[in-house]
Every structure is written in structure tokens, then in C-alpha cells.
N, C-alpha and C positions, 0 to 999 in steps of 0.2 A: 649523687644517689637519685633514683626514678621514684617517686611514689605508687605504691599498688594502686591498680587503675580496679573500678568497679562498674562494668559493661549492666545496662539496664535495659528498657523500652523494646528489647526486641523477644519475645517471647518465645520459647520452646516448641514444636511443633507435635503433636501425637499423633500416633499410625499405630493401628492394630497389625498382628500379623498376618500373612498375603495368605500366609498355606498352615496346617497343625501337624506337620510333617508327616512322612510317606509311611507310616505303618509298623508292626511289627520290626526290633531287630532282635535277631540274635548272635550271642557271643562266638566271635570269629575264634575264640582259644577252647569252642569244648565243642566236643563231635556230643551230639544227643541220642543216648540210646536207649532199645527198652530196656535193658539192664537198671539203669538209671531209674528212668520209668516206674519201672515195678519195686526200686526199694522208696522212692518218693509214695506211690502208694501205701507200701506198708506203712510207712512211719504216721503219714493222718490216718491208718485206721488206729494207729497203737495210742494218738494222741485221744481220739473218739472214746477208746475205751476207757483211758484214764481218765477225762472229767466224767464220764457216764460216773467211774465210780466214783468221785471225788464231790464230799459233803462240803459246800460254799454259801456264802448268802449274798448270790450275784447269779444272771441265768447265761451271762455270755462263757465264751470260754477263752484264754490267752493261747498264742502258738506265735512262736520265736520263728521266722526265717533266717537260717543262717548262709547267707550272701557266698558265693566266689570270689566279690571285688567289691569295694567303692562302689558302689552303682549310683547313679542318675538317676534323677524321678522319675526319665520314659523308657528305663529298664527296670524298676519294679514291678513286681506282679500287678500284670492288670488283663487276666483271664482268667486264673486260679481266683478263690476265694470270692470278691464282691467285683471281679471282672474291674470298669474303668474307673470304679470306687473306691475301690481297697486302700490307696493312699487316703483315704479319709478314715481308714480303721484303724490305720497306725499308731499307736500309743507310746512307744519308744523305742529307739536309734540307739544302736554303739559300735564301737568299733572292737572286734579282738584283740587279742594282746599284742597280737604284729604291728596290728592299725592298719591291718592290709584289707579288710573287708568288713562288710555290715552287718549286722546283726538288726534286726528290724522285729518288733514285736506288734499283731495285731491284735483288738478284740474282735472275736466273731461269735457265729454261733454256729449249731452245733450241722443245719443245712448247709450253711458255707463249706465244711469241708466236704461233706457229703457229695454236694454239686462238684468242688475240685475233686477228688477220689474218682466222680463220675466220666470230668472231662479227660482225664489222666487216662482211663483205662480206654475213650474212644482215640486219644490220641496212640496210644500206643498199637491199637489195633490198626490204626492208617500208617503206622510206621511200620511194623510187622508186614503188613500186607505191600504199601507200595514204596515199602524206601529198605527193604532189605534187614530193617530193625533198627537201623541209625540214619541221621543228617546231618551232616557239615554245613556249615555256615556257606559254600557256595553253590550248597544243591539249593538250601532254604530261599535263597537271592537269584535261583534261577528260576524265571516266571513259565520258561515253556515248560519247567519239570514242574512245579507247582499246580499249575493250570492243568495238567494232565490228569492227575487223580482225579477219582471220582467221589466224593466226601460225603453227597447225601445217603451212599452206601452205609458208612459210618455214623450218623445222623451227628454230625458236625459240618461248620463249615468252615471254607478254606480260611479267614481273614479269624477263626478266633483256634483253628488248629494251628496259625502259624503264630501265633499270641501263648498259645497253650507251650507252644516248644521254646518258643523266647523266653518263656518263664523259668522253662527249665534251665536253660541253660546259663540263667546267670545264679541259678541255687542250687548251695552244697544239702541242706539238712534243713528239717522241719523239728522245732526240740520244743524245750518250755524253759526258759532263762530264770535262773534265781539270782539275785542280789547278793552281795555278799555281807554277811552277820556284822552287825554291830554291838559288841560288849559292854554301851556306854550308854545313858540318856543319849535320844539321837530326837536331829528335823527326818521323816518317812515322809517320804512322798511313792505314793501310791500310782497303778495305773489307772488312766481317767475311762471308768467303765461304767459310768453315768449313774452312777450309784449316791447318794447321798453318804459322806466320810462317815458321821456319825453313826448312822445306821448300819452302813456296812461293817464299821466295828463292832459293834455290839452283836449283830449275826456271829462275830467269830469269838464273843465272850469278851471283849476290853470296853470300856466305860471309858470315853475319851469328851474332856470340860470341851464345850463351846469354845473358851479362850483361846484353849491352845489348837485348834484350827484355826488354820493360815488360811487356804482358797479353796477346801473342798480335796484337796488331792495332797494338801501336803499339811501332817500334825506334828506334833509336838509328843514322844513319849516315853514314857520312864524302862527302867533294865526288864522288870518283870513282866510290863508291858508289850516291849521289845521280842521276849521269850514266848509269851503266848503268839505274838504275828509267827515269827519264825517255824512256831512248833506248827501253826494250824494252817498258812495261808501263804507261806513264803515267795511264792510263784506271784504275788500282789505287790510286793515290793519293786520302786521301780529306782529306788536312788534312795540312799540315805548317809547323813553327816552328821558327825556329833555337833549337840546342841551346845556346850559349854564351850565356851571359843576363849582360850589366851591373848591377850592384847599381846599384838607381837613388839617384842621388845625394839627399846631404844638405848640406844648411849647416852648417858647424861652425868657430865662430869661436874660434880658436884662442890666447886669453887664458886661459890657465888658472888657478886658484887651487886653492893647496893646501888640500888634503882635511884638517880638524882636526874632521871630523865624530865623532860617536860614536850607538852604537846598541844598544839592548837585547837581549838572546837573544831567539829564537824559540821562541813558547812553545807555543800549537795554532792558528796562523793557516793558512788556504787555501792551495794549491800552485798558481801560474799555469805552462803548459809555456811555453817559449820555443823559439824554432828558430831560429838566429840566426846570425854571424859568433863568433868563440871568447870567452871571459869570462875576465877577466884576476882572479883571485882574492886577489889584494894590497890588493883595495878592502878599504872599512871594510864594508861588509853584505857581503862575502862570506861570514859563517856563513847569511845566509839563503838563501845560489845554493847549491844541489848540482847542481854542473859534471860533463858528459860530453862531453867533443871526439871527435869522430866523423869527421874526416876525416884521412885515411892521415899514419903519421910523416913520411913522405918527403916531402911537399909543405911546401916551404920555407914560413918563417913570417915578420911584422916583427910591430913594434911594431904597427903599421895595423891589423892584422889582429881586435885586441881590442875597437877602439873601438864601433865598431855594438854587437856584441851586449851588450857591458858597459853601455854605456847607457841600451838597451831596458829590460835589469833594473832598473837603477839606479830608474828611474822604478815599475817595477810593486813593486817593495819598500819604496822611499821616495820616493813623487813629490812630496806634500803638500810635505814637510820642505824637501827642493832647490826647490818652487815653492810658498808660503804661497799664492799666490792660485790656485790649482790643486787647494786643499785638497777634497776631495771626500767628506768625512767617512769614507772607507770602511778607513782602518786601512792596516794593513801588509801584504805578503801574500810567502811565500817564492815561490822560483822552482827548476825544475827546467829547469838551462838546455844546450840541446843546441846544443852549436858543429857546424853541418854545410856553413860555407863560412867560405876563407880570402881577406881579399883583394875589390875588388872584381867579378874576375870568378870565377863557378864554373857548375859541369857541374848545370842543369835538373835534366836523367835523374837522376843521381846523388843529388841533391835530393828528386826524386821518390819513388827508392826508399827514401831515408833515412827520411822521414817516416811514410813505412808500418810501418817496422819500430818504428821509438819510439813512435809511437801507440798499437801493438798492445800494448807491452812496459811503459805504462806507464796502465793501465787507471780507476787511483786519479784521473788527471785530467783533469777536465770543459772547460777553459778552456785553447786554446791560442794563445800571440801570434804573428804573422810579421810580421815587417817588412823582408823579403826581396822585392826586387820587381823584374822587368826592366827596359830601358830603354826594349824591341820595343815597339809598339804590339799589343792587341788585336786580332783577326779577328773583323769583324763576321758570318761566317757561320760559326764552330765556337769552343767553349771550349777553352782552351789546355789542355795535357797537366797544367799541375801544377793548374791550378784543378779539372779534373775528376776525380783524385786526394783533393784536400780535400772533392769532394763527395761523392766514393764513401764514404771515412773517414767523411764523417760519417753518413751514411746506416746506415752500416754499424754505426757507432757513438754514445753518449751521448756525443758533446762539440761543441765548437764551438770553431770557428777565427776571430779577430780577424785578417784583416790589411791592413794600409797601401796606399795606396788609389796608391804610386809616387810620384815626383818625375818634375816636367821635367829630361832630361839638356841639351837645348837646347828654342830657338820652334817651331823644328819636330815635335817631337812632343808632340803634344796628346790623344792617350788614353790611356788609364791603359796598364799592363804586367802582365801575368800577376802571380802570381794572384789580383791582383785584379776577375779575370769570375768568381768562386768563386761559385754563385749559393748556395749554402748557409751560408756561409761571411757574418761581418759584416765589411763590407767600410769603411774609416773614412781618409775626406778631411782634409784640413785647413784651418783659418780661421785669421783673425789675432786678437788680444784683442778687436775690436771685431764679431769674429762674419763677416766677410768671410771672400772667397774668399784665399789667397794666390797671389801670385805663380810658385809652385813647381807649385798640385796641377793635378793634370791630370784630365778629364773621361771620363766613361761616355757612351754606356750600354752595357752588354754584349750581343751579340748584336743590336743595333740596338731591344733592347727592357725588358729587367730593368734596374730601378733601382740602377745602382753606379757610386759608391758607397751603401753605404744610410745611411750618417751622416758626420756630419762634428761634431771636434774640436780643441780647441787644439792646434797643431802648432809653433807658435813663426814669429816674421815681425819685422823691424825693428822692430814695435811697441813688441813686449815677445817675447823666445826663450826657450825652454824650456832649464831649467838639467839638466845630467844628471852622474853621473858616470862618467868614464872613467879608466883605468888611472893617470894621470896629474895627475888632481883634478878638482874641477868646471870644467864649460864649457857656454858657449851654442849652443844650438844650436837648426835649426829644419829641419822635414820631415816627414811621414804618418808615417814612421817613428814617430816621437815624438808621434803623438797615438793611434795603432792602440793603445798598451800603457795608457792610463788607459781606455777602455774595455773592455777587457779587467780590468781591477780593478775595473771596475762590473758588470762579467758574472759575475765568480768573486764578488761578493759577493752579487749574485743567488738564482745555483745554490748557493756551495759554504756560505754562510750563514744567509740568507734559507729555504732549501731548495725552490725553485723550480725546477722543470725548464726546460731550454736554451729550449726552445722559447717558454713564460712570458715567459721573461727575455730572450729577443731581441726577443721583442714590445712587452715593457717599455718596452724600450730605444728601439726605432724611434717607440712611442707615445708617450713624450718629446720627442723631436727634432719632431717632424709636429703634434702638441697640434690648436689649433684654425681653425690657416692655412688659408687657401684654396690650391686644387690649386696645387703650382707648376708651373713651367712646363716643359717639358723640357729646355732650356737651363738652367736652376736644379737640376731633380733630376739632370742630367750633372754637374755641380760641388759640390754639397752632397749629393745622394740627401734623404733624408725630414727632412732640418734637423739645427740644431745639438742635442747631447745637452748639458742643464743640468750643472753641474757639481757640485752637490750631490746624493748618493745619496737624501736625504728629498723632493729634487724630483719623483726616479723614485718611490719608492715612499709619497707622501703627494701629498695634490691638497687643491685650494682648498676653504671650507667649499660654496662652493656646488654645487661637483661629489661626484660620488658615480662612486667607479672600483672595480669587483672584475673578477676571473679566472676564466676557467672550463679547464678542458683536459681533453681525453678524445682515444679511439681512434677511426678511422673503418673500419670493418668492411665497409659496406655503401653503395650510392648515397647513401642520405638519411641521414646521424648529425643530429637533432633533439632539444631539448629546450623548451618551453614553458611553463616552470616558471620564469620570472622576472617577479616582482610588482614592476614599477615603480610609485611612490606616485601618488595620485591626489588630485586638487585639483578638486572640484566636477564630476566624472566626468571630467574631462580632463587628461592627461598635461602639466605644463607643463615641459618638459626639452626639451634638443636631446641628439642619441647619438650616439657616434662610436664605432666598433670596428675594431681591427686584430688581425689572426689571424699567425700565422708556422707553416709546418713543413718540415719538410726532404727532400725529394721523394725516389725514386731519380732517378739523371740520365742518361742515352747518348749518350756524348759522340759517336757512329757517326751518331745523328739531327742532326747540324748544329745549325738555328735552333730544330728542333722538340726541345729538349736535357730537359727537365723532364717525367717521364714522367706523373705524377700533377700532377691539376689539383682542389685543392680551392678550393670558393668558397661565400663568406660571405655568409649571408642573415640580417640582424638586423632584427623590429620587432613593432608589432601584429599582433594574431592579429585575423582579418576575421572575418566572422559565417559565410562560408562553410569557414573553418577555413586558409586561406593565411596568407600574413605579408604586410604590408602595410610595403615594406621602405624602411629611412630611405634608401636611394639607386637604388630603383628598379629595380632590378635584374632583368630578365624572364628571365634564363639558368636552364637548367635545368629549367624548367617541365615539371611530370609529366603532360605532353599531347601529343598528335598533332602531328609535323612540320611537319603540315599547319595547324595552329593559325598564324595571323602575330600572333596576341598573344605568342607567347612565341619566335619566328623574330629572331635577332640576328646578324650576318654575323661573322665570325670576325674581320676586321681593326678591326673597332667593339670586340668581346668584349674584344681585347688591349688597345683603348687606354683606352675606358672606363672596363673592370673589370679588367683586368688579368689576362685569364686565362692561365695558363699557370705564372703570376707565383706565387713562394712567401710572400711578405708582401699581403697583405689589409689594406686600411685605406679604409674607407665611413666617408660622417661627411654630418653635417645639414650646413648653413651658417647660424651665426648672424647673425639678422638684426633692424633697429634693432626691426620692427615683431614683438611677440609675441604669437605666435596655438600656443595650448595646444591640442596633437592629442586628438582626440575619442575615447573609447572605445569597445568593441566590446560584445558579449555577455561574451567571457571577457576578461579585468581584466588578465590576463599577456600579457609578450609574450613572443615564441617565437625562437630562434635555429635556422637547419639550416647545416649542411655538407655541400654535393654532390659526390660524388666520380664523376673520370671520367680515366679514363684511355685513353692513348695506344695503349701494345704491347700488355702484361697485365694482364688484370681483378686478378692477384693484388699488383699492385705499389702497391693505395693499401689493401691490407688490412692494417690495423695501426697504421698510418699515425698517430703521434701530431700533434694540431695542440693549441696554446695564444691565449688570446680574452683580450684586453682590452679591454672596455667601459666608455665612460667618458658618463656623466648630468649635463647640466648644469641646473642650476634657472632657469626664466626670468629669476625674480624674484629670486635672489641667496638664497634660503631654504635653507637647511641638512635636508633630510630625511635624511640617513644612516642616523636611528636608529629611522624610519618603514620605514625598505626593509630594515633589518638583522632586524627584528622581520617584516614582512612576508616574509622568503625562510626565517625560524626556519618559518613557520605554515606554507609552503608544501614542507616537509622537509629543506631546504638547512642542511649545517652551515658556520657562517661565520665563519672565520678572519682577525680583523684581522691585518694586518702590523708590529705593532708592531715599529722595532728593536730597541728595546732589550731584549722580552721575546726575541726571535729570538737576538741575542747572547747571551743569557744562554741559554738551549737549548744555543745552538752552541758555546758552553764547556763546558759540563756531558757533554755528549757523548763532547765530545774530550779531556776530560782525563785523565790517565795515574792510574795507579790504582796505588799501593805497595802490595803484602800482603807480611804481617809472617812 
């Protein structure tokens, strides 16, 4: 077996982009006409009229664009309304019930539309007068018919009349989008229309506490509460879920056996956070749990109450020991376990806010487990309140959250439950011993598009269940619950051992599970996400003699973060390896943009470097290309980008296909191949500066040949310092470190 290699000392390289590409486009699938035109007109004067009449206690006004397609960011309106701003007045994103197109809501005001209605009627006057009443996408792209008009006639000019028809043409309808009604205590999240929450509620008659606002845009509020928004302001709502969430059920078969375990002190092993139901401290490893209950004295308690979260521990302290074939080489690891629900129902919100405040309070810990999950179903057009919580945290923060990917409570619900849409977050399904689906997990994908779960793990099934213990001795039991927390002991051995950053080690992880499969299918990646994770730690971080796997990670600063500095071994001038690469980092997220939730879009380009100085990429990849719009070698339509390559997506994984017949890739003038990371963002340029991402590349030799120590030597001469991953030298590091030091 090879140890993963870990490539350092040669750093990333930043380049802004060359050109801000060639101008207006418009959509090649719709002839633009005044017809068009003038019912687009009508509909922002019909809109103008309705907030004129409409009693608010806010001065903007909301208008829905309802999209043709999937659009791009440099196919939304950017001449209508606030012209090259308007993506900045977006308040929320979804998709229709096809998921074939966008729905995009902005706040404006009431001149915005006035200016659009204005520009609309001169464009339609230059259509009428010099295009006949319509334009095709080849008249639009023809510059000598373009140049020909005479636009000051019109008092527009050519570069915002041909902006003005791009707009058109990738919109069906101008409307006002309402929410759909909630019959229950619900979490409201509001459009963010720079309004103070509180105030702006009470303008519409509800009296909402302090407490139960969240961030300004998302509260807390009861049925008749609910009835007054609905009745006065509905058009204000921008997403909403109920507030009572079900602990989603478990199997727990209720034969217990007395606990006559024993267990050693804790000596300097890893801290995993738990967030969980209460932890009953009567077990035998409770010297390894340092317990905090966090929800109020008053809320009566039972016996029930301790079983979940005593469990979850159970396993991430001693899993091996309770399950021999679950043995995962990775040790023991303490727990800092925060009880912040009693019972199987509890308060979301309250949830919510908990989490934020331990997180913050407890800084020391990289690796946190939840196995808290609803019964609700998922909203395929917005991430639920606590999933985008866990994404902010993490964003905000070096850690990473593990959690359970839900149980079916009945047949009838079939997608996962908060917070498992976390898109940051490692989200973890479960199989039976034979590596199946079980009978309990329930399916993704989140948003109708991110891969979650993103793994799947032994969770216990009639096969064989997962033994745990609870206040009352060992028992079997089976659920996500109980597979989220061994992955979680793979994570924290990762980062808090290994010394790998989150990002590395989620990549690791997911690059485990996914290995050398062909794409699954989306029915497979809704059930599993990117495959099962192996159960032995040396399967993550050791690979077969014929593969050659290292790490890379850095910052992205700029459009292009590149390096070109990797010496793959050569065999009679030609490369004989397949490559596979998967990247992971953890975005900022807005939960206000619906579908379009992931603000930064990094994407992976790995391979030969051409003789012209490009990458010649193992999957093809034309996105991003540092050329003219106008170029259609590198023009990719945005619902292909998502499915294809996944853009949007925070895990990255391009791979060859290995095939029976082996034909050894040909070399170039320069001998390296080249890695870039394009960075593009949604709202703010400033939101992928810094941006950590983590690269696992992994080389397979045609021929079954062992080069490791051809490419080891090869990245020494090329400046690379390269750190094998040895465990055991890593353990012994990670003892010496930690250990307590007596002066005399």
C-alpha cells in the first residue's frame, strides 16, 4: 500500500480575469417581439398600480421575474430595473415545479419600474421602426445590422438597447410570488427589504418578542400570528417551515444487556462536539463525555429522554469495542456533549439559537455530530432555517458538522428532514452490512440539485444493528443517527490527528466513498450521495501500489488560483495513468436566494498543459474559458453546467473512466500538468476572496506499476515539499504535542 502524499512549499498562483466578456447575449430559442414588448409593458404598469394601492409598512415594492430557463448571472436583468445592479436587489430565487426555470424576486422601487416601462417602450420603437417588430438571435449578433441603426433617433443607445432585448428574451412574466400558507406554528423568513423585523411587524398589527427573532429576516410565529401575515402582507413571505420538528425516528430494540464493560482514562485523545438529546452519566465512559444540558429546568424529564444522545456518544468513544466489525482503526475519542433537546419533540428555533452559541463558546472543536433531525420533508426551492445556520457556522468558522441524513417516520415521507439540506455540512445516510440501501433512509437531493446525502455508512438493519450504549446497558439498534457519529470519528481523526484541514478531510472522505465508480445515477446519488465510506481509516488515507494519491490546498484570492507544478511520471514520453480529482470548500450561503443558495462557485480544472499553455482537462470541462462570450468553444448553458459539472456545487469530483483498452496520454512540450481554480461569484466579488478549497488527486498506473517514488522524487526537483501520511508517525506527533508536561 502507497501512503497519501501531501504536496506543500509551492503555492497557488492568482490572476484576475484578461477580458469581462463581450456584452449583451441573447437567447438563441426566442425571436423578440413587439408583441412581447408590449405585454411586458403592460404587466409593470398593472404591477405599479397594485403597490400604489397596496397599504404596507415598507416604501420598496417586490416584483417576481418569471425566467424561460435556468439563467446565469450574465443572463439576468441587467438593463431593466437597476440596469448592472439589479443582481444586487435580488431578494429570492426558485425554481417552478418543472425546475425547468427561475423565478427570481427583486426589491425595488416604484422609479425602477417606471425607468424599465420607459426603456421597454424606446426599445420597442427601434424594433418597430428598424427590425420589422422582431429580432432573432442572428440579426442581434450581426454587428453590420446592429451598427446600422440610428438609436440617438430613439434616445437609447445601441449597447443598452441590445441589453434591453437580452432581457427580454430570457423573460416569460413580471407577477408578485406568494408563499404557500402554513396551518401550523411555523420558522417565517421574510424578504430582506432593509426594514427592521420587529417593526415591520408591528406596521402590519403582530407584536413579535425579541427572542424569537433569529437574524432580522427570519421569526418565530404562532397560528393566529401566521393568519394576520397571510391575511395583510403575504407577498412578504419568503419561505417558511414549521417550527415543531419530530425527532426522526430510530430502531431500538429493546433487549438490553447489562453493561459489565470497563474502560481506560482519557489520556490526550481528540474532542468530537455532540448536540444531541441529554447524556445520562451513569455509563461506564462517562469520564470521557463532559456533559452540559442546555435546555431549561422546568421542562419535565423521563427516562426516554437520555437514550439518543447517550448513544450517539456511546459509539463516537467506544464504537469499535460495542461493534468489532465496525472497528475502524481510529482509537477512542472524548466527547463534549451538549443536551439541547428533551424527548422526541423540541423547538427548531430554540435549536437554532443553541447551536450558535456552543459553537462560538467552544472554539477548541473542529468536528461536530448531529443526529437531530425532523420528520418534515425538505423544500425543494429554499434550505431550511437550521441547515443554513450550520452553513453560516461553518463558514464563519474552522469546523465541520457531521449529520444524519433522518429516518422515515412512515411510506409516506420520502425525503430527508432538516438539517440534512446543510449544503456545507457532511451529510451521512445509511446502508445495511451488505452496503445497501435500508429500509428507514430517506432520499435527497436538496434543492432539486446538491448531492445529499454526500455519503452513506453502516447504520444498523436486521442484517446485523449497531450495538450502543444507553443509560440502561447495551442495545441494538438501527438509524442515520448511528452511522452520522463513526464518520464523524473519521473526520476528527483527520483534522484533529492526522493534522489536515476540514476541507482535505471532507474531500478525503467523499473521495473514498466515490473511488473509481462510474457516475451514479441520481436515483443512487438521492440514496447513497458519492458511496459508501470504507471502514478502515488506512483505506482513507493509504491507496493501492498502483495508485499514487497526494493533497493540495490553498486560498483563492482571485478568478484563476493555478498551479502547474505537478510532474506526473512518464513512460516513453507518454503519461500512462487515469486521474481522478475531487475538491471540497465551504462557500458563504443566502438562504434569501432560494435555489440560487451557494454564493461562490469554485470549479476544478485538472490535466496536461497544451503546447498553447491551456489544460487539456481529464473531463472536458469548457466552463470558464478566458475568452469572448462570443467564442461558442467555450459558451455552456447553465442547466448543462449544473448537471454535468456541477456548478454551483461545493464538492468537485472529475475522473477519467477506466477502460479494458489502454492508450497512454501523449505529452506536450512541458512534462507537468497543471491544476486552476475558477472563481465566480453570485452577489460579491468579495465573497470567494479567501476562500479555502482542499484537492485530492488520485493516479492510476495503467499497467499495475508502482511509480510513487518516480513522482515523489519528481515534485522534490520540481520545489514541492512532500509529506507522506504516515499513521503511525502522525500518532506519535500527535502524542508528543499533547502531552502534559510536570515541572518540578
Amino acid at each position: 500500500m502507497n501512503n497519501v502524499l501531501e504536496l506543500k512549499g509551492k503555492r497557488f498562483i492568482q490572476a484576475s480575469k484578461s477580458n469581462n466578456g463581450g456584452g449583451a447575449a441573447m437567447n438563441s430559442k426566442i425571436v423578440v417581439t413587439n408583441e412581447i414588448v408590449t405585454r411586458l409593458i403592460e404587466q409593470l404598469n398593472q404591477l405599479i398600480i397594485f403597490w400604489k394601492n397596496e397599504s404596507r409598512p415598507f416604501e420598496g415594492i417586490l416584483v417576481s421575474v418569471y425566467y424561460n430557463k435556468i439563467v446565469a448571472k450574465s443572463n439576468r436583468i441587467a438593463g431593466l430595473f437597476k440596469g448592472a445592479e439589479s443582481n444586487k436587489a435580488i431578494v429570492g430565487a426558485k425554481f417552478d415545479e418543472n425546475k425547468s426555470r427561475h423565478i427570481i424576486t427583486y426589491y425595488l422601487q416604484y422609479s425602477d419600474l417606471e425607468h424599465s416601462i420607459s426603456l421597454l417602450q424606446k426599445a420597442k420603437a427601434v424594433l418597430d421602426s428598424s427590425f420589422t417588430g422582431k429580432i432573432t438571435k442572428n440579426t442581434f449578433d450581426d454587428r453590420g445590422i446592429m451598427d446600422g441603426v440610428d438609436y440617438q433617433n430613439f434616445d437609447i443607445s445601441k449597447s443598452l438597447f441590445k441589453q434591453v432585448i437580452a432581457d427580454v428574451s430570457y423573460i416569460d412574466d413580471f407577477d408578485i410570488e406568494r408563499a404557500t400558507k402554513n396551518d401550523k406554528e411555523s420558522i417565517i423568513t421574510i424578504y430582506d427589504i432593509g426594514v427592521d423585523a420587529k417593526a415591520l411587524f408591528k406596521g402590519i398589527g403582530i407584536d413579535v418578542l425579541s427572542a424569537r427573532i433569529l437574524d432580522n429576516r427570519t421569526v418565530y410565529l404562532d397560528i393566529n400570528q401566521i393568519n394576520l401575515l397571510y391575511e395583510k402582507a403575504p407577498y412578504l413571505v419568503a419561505m417558511a417551515t414549521e417550527n415543531l420538528s419530530d425527532l426522526s425516528p430510530e430502531d431500538f430494540m429493546d433487549s438490553y444487556e447489562e453493561s459489565l464493560m470497563t474502560i481506560p482514562s482519557p489520556v490526550n485523545e481528540p474532542t468530537i462536539g455532540v448536540i444531541d438529546t441529554l447524556f445520562d452519566d451513569r455509563v461506564y465512559f462517562s469520564e470521557w463525555v463532559e456533559y452540559h444540558k442546555m435546555i431549561d429546568d422546568s421542562i419535565p424529564i423521563n427516562q426516554n429522554d437520555y437514550r439518543h444522545g447517550t448513544s450517539v456518544s456511546s459509539i463516537i468513544v467506544d464504537g469499535p469495542k460495542l461493534n468489532p466489525w465496525l472497528d475502524d482503526g481510529c482509537g477512542r475519542f472524548r466527547v463534549r456533549h451538549f443536551g439541547v433537546a428533551a424527548g422526541s419533540k423540541f423547538s427548531s428555533f430554540t435549536i437554532i439559537k443553541s447551536i450558535k452559541k456552543i459553537v462560538e463558546a467552544n472554539k477548541d472543536i473542529k468536528v461536530w455530530n448531529i443526529s437531530l433531525g425532523s420528520n418534515q420533508e425538505i423544500n425543494d426551492n429554499f434550505i431550511s432555517a437550521e441547515a443554513a445556520i450550520l452553513d453560516k457556522i461553518q463558514y464563519e468558522n474552522d469546523v465541520i458538522f457531521v449529520v444524519a441524513g433522518t429516518n422515515k417516520p412512515n411510506d409516506e415521507v420520502v425525503k430527508i428532514g432538516s438539517p440534512a439540506d446543510s449544503i456545507n455540512s457532511i451529510v451521512v445516510n445509511s446502508v445495511t452490512k451488505s452496503g445497501l440501501s435500508t429500509k428507514y433512509a430517506r432520499k435527497g437531493l436538496a434543492l432539486s440539485f446538491f448531492a445529499k446525502p454526500d455519503v452513506s455508512y453502516y447504520g444498523g438493519s436486521e442484517e446485523q444493528y449497531i450495538q450502543v450504549c444507553e443509560p440502561l446497558g447495551a442495545v441494538n439498534v438501527a438509524g442515520t443517527s448511528f452511522a452520522a457519529p463513526w464518520i464523524a470519528r473519521k473526520l476528527s481523526y483527520l483534522i484533529d490527528v492526522l493534522g489536515l484541514n476540514r476541507e482535505l478531510a471532507k474531500a478525503l472522505i467523499i473521495d473514498s466513498a466515490r473511488g473509481w465508480k462510474e457516475a451514479p445515477s441520481p436515483e443512487e446519488v438521492a440514496l447513497y450521495g458519492h458511496g459508501v465510506v470504507p471502514i478502515r481509516i488506512e483505506d482513507i488515507v493509504q491507496t493501492k501500489d498502483d495508485e499514487i494519491k497526494f493533497l493540495v490546498t490553498d486560498v483563492s484570492e482571485k478568478w484563476n488560483t493555478y498551479n502547474y507544478h505537478f510532474p506526473v511520471p512518464l513512460k516513453n514520453d507518454s503519461y500512462p495513468f487515469y486521474a481522478r480529482a475531487t475538491m471540497c470548500y465551504f462557500p458563504v450561503c443566502d438562504r434569501a436566494q432560494g435555489v440560487d443558495y451557494t454564493n461562490t462557485e469554485l470549479n476544478l480544472h485538472f490535466g496536461r498543459i497544451k503546447d498553447d499553455g491551456s489544460l487539456n482537462e481529464i473531463n472536458s470541462d469548457k466552463q470558464n474559458q478566458d475568452m469572448d462570450l462570443g467564442d461558442q468553444r467555450g459558451f455552456i448553458l447553465e442547466g448543462d453546467a449544473r448537471e454535468k459539472f456541477r456548478k454551483w456545487d461545493n464538492v468537485k469530483y472529475i475522473a477519467q473512466t477506466i477502460k479494458d483498452r489502454k492508450v497512454p496520454k501523449k505529452s506536450y512540450t512541458n512534462k507537468n500538468w497543471g491544476m486552476e481554480i475558477k472563481t465566480n461569484n453570485r452577489l460579491e466579488p468579495e465573497d470567494g476572496v479567501g476562500l479555502r478549497f482542499g484537492v485530492v488527486v488520485t493516479l492510476k498506473e495503467m499497467y499495475g506499476v508502482n511509480r510513487i517514488d518516480e513522482f515523489i522524487r519528481n515534485c522534490n526537483l520540481n520545489g514541492w515539499l512532500v509529506n507522506r501520511i504516515d499513521i503511525k508517525n502522525r500518532i506519535s506527533i500527535h502524542e508528543k504535542i499533547n502531552e502534559e508536561i510536570e515541572f518540578e
